[in-house]
N, C-alpha and C positions, 0 to 999 in steps of 0.2 A: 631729653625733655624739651618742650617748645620753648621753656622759657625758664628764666630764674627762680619764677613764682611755678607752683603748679598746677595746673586746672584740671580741676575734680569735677566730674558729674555726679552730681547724687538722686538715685534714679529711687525715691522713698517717698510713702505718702504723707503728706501732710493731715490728711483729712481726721486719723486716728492716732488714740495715745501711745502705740508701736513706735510709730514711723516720728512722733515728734521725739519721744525720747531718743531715738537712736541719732535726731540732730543735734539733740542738747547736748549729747555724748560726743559727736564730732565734734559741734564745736566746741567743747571744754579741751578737747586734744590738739586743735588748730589752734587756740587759744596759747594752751603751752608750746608747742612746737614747731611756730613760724604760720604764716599767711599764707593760704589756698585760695584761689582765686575759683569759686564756688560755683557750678550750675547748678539752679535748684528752680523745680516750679511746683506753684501748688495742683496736685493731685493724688487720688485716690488709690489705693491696692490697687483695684481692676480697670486703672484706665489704661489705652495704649499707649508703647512707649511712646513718649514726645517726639516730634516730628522733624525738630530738631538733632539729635542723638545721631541716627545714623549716617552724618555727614562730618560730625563733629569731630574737631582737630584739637584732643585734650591729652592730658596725663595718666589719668585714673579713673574708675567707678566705683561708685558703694552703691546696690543695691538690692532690692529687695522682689526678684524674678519670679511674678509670680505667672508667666505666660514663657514657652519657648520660643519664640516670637521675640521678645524682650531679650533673651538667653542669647539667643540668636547674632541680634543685631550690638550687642555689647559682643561678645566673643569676636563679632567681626570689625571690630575698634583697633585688635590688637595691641591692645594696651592694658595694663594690670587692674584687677577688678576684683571686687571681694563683694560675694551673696551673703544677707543676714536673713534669707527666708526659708533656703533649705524645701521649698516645694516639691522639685525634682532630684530624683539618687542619686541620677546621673550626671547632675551637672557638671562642669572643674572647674567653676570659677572655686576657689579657695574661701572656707567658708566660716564665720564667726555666727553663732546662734545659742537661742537657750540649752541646758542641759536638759533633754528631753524628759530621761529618766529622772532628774531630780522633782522635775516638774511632778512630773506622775506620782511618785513619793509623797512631796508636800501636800498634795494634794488627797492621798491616800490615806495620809499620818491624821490629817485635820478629820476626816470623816471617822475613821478607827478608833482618835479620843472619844467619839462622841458617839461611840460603841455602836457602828452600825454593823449587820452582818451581812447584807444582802447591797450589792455593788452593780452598777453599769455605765455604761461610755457613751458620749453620744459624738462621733466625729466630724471631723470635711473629708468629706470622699475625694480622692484622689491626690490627697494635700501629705507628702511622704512627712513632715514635720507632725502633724496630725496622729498618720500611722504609728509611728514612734511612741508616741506618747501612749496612746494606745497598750501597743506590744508592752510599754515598761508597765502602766499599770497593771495590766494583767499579770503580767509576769508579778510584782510585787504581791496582787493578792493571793494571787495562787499560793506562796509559800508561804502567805499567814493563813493560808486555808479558808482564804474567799472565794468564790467565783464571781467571775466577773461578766453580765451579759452585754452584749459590743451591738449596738444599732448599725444596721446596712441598710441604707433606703436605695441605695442602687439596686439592692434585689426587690423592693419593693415597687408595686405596680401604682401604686397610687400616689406616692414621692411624686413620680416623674410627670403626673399629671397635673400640678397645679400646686402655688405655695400652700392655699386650704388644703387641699388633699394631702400634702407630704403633714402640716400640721395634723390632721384627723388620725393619720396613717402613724405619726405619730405618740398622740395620746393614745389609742388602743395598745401599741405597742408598751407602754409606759404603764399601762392600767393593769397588764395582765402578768407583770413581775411582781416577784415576793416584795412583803412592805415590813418594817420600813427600808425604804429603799436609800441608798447614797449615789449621787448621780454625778460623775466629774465630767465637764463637759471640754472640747476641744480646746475653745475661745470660749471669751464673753459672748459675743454674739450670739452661739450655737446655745448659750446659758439661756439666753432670753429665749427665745424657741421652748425652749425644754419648760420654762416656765409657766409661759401661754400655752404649752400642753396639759401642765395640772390643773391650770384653773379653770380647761375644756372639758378635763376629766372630772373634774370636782375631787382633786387628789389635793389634800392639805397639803402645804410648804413650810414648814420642815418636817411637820409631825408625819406625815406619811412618805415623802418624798424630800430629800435634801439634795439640794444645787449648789454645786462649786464650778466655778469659770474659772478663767487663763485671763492675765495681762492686767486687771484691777483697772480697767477704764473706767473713771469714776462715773459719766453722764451714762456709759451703759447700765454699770451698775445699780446706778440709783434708780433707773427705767425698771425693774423687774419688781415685782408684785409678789413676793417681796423683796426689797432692796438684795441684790446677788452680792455674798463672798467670793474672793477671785484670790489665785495664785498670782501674786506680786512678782511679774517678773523687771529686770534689771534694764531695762531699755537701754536705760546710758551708758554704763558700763560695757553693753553690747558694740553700740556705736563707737564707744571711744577707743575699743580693743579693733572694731573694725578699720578706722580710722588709723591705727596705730600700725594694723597691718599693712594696709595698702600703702601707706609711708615707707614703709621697709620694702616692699616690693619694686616702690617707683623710682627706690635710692639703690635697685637692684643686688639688696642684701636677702639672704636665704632665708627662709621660712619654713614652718614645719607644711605638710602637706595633709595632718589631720585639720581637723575642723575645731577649734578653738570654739567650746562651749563654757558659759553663763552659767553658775547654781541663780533659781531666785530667791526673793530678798523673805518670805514666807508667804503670809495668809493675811488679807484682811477679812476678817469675818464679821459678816451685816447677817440678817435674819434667816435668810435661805437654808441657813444651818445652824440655826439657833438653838438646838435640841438635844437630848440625850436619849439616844433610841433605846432605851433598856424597857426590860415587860415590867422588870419589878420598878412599883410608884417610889418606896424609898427611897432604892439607891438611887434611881433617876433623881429625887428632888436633892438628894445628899450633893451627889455629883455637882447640879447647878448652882450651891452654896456655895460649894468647894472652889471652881469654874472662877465663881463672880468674888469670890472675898478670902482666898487662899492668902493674897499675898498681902493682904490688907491687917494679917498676926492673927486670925482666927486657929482656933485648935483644933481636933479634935471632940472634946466636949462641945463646944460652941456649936459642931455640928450636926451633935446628938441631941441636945438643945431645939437647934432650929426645927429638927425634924420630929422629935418629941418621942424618943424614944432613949434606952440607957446606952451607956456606950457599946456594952457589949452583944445589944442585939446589932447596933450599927455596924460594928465590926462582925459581927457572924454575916449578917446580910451582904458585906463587901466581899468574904470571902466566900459567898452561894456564889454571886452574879460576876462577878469581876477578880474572881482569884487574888485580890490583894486588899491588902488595909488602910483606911479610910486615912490613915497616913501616907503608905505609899503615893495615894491619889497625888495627896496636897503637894508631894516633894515633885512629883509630875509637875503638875503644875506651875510649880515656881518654875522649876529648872526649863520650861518653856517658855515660862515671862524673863527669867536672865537670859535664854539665846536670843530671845527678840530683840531685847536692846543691846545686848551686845553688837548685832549687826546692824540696828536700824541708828543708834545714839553714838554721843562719844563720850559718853558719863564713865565717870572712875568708878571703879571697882567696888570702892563699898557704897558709893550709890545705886550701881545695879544691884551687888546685896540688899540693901534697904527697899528700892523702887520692887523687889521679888519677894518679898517677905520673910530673907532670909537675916540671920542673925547677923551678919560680920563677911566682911571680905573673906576671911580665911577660910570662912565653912562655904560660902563660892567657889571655891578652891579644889577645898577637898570633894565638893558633890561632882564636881565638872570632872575630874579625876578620875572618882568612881564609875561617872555614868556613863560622861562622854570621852572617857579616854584620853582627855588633854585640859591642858589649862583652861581659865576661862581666855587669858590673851593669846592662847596660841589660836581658840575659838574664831576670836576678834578677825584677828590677823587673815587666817582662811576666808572668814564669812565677807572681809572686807574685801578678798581680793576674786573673789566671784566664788570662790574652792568649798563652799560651806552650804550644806542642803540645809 
């Protein structure tokens, strides 16, 4: 090493909520484990690498390679380095990143509660972290017996002709899929796209088309018409695991040579997907009751009430559209508001009972047992240490 201290480059953009979380993450790990004598400047994913970098007499890199160019002139550093972007297969710098597949999942699970049947992808061409995600979705709906339609504007003639044109190219493509449609998109970014595509088409959002994005950048978020839900992923945790790696690397201790993936933290869900795509009115209104006020000690009755019919047409109609009992729903339900806080809070046990509209710690217990196979704290435990879809 040059010195006592170790000098890091960190080759990550400042400009987006990725690239700061994954600093927030580094530095909570510099923080606990001694002093890094830091290069950092502000810039974007796609600027070059700094001009500075390929002369530079350091320790380590963490960055986020989104050019071989970049790839290139850090490998020629000779010195230990760790990728959090995963753009290229082939790279070897050693790599810390989201869990692709969990992604894909989470984002699967939130449109499936909301009973869609009909699914598509919208990607970054040539972006292998993209692909992935991709491939998992697919793969996930095919075994619940979705198809999933996958956008390629590379094969399209009119993409490459102009950002209006790839939009135009676009909404046709978007307008001639089955409705309603569930749309998971790469990024946020690619979300917003997809969005100025329905309102080109005059495709309703969420009633006819529902948009889910990657990364929960808030100001993106809020920018889409309507406000976009996005897969919360872990930023800091990323950084601070990458951080933690390249520590180990530059104190010349072993490592594993997979790629240390992130579960994300869930779903924040804004209007994009505000919906319940079912044909039958009932059960769609039953469901949004259910949605907004399960955990707030409504029953059953209460929701045959709301909807103004006896109970047991309610339940006949849950098991027409939805194969289960308008209780089933509710226990969904909850048991989705206890995993949230379990990973997002650090509230005790029988507050997350209560905060889920369940009875008592104990019946937390026993439901997490049944459903999910483990404790509510072995739950915690997982979802805190990244291991938890």
């Amino acid at each position: 090493m040059s010195s006592t201290v170790p000098h890091v480059a960190l080759v990550i953009e400042t400009s987006m909520a990725y690239g700061r979380g994954l600093l927030r993450g580094i530095s909570q790990y510099v923080t606990e484990h001694g002093y890094w004598s830091i290069y950092v400047d502000q810039r974007s994913l796609n600027d070059p690498p700094p001009a500075w970098l390929q002369d530079w007499n350091g320790d380590g890199v963490i960055m986020r390679a989104q050019t071989h160019r970049l790839a290139r002139i850090v490998a020629g550093l000779k010195v230990p380095a760790v990728d959090t972007l995963h753009q290229f297969a082939e790279l070897s710098a050693p790599l810390v990143i989201p869990d692709h597949r969990a992604v894909a999942a989470t984002a699967a699970e939130h449109l499936l509660e909301r009973h869609y049947r009909h699914f598509a992808f919208v990607g970054v061409e040539r972006a292998y972290w993209s692909k992935a995600r991709r491939d998992a979705l697919c793969d996930i709906l095919r075994k619940a017996g979705r198809p999933c339609h996958v956008y390629s504007p590379l094969s399209r003639r009119r993409f490459a002709e102009s950002w209006e044109g790839g939009q135009q190219d676009l909404t046709e493509w978007l307008t001639d899929l089955p409705k309603p449609l569930g749309v998971v998109t790469a990024h946020d970014l690619r979300a917003l796209c997809v969005l100025d595509a329905c309102r080109r088409g005059r495709l309703a959002v969420p009633e006819q088309v529902a948009v889910i994005g990657v990364d929960n950048d808030e100001p993106l978020c809020q920018l889409g018409d309507p406000p976009l839900s996005s897969v919360v992923l872990d930023h800091e945790l990323i950084g601070y695991r990458a951080a933690q790696l390249l520590d180990r690397m530059m104190k010349g201790k072993s490592h594993s040579k997979k790629p240390i993936t992130v579960k994300p933290r869930g779903v924040v869900a804004r209007r994009s997907t505000d919906f319940v795509a079912l044909e039958d009115q009932l059960t769609a209104k039953a469901v949004r009751f259910i949605r907004q006020f399960a955990c707030d000690g409504v029953d059953v009755p209460d929701v045959a009430r709301h909807c103004g019919v006896s109970r047991r047409t309610l339940e006949r109609t849950f098991s027409q559209f939805l194969g289960m009992s308008p209780h089933e729903q509710m226990v969904r339900t909850k048991l989705a508001r206890a995993k949230q806080l379990l990973g997002e809070s650090d509230y005790p046990l029988d507050a997350v009972a209560a905060k889920s509209g369940l009875s008592h710690a104990a019946y937390l217990n026993v439901l997490f047992k049944r459903e999910v196979g483990q404790t509510p704290g072995e739950y915690r435990r997982r979802a805190t240490n990244g291991e938890q879809s």
